[in-house]
C-alpha positions in Angstrom: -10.8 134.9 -78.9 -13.7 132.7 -78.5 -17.1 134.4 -79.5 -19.5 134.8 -76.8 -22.5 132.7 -75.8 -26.2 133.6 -75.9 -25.5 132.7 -72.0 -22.8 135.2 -71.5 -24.8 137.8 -73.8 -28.2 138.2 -71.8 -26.5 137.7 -68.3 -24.2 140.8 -69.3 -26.7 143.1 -70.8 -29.1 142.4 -68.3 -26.4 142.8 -65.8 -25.3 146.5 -67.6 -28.9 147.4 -67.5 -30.6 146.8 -64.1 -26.8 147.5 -62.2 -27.3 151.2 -64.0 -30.7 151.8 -63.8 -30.2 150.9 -59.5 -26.7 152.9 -59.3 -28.7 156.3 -61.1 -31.6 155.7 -58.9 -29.5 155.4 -55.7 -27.2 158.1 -56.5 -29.9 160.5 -57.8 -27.3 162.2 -59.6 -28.3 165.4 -62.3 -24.9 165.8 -63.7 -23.9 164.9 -67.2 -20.3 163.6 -65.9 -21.9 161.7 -63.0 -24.5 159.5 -65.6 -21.5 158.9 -67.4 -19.4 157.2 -64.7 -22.9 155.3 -63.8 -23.2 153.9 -67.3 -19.1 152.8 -67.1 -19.7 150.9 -64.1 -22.5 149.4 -65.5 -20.7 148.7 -68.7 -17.6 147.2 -66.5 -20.3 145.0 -64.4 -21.9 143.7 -67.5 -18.6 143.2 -69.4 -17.1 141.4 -65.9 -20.4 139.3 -65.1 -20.3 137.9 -69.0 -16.5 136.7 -68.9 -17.0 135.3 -65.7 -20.3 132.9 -66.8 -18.7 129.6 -67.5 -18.3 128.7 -71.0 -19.5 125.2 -72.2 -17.3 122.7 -72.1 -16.4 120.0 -75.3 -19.2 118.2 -75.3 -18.7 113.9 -75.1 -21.5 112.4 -77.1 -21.4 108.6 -77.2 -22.4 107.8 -80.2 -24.8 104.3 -79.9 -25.0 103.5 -83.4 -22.8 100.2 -83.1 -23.1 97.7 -80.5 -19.8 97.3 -78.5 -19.3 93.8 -79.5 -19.2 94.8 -83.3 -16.1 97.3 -83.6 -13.2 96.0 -84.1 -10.8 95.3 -81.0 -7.5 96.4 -81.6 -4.8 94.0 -81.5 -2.9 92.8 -79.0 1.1 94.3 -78.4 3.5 91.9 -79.6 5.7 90.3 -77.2 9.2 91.9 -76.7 11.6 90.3 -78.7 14.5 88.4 -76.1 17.5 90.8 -75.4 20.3 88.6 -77.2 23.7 88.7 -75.0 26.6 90.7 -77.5 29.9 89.3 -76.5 32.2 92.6 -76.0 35.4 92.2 -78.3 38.2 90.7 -76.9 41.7 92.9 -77.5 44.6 92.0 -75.1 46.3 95.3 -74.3 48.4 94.2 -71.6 51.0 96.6 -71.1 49.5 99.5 -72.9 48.3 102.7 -70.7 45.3 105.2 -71.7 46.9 108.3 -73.2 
């Protein structure tokens, strides 16, 4: 598994702590069970909203130390060598039948 960005780390902790503080301040809950179905939410949100930030992708540096012009070129493919004809082998079975 792939370790989390810095990306994916602020986005989801901000995400678990301003989606918790608003659920407890909209609910106005004052039970013990009720804060702690709050803070799962926000702990699912958080946890949700991080997987789903993109990750970076394989970055394609060009490197421009060497001019084009200077690499080597690779070499050209050879030409196919001719198909030579194979004369079959010639057996005279005349008479004979396939068993």
């Amino acid at each position: 598994m792939p370790r989390p960005t810095a990306t994916q780390l602020v986005y989801g902790s901000a995400t678990v702590f301003l989606s918790t503080l608003a659920m407890l301040l909209l609910s106005q809950t004052e039970t013990g069970i009720g804060v702690a179905v709050i803070a799962i939410a926000g702990l699912g949100l958080g946890l949700l909203v991080a997987m789903t930030v993109p990750m970076p992708a394989a970055s394609r540096v060009v490197r421009r130390g060497s001019a084009p012009e200077a690499r080597p070129q690779p070499a050209p493919p050879a030409a196919p060598a001719p198909l030579r004809a194979v004369p079959a082998p010639v057996e005279a079975r005349v008479g004979e039948h396939s068993r």
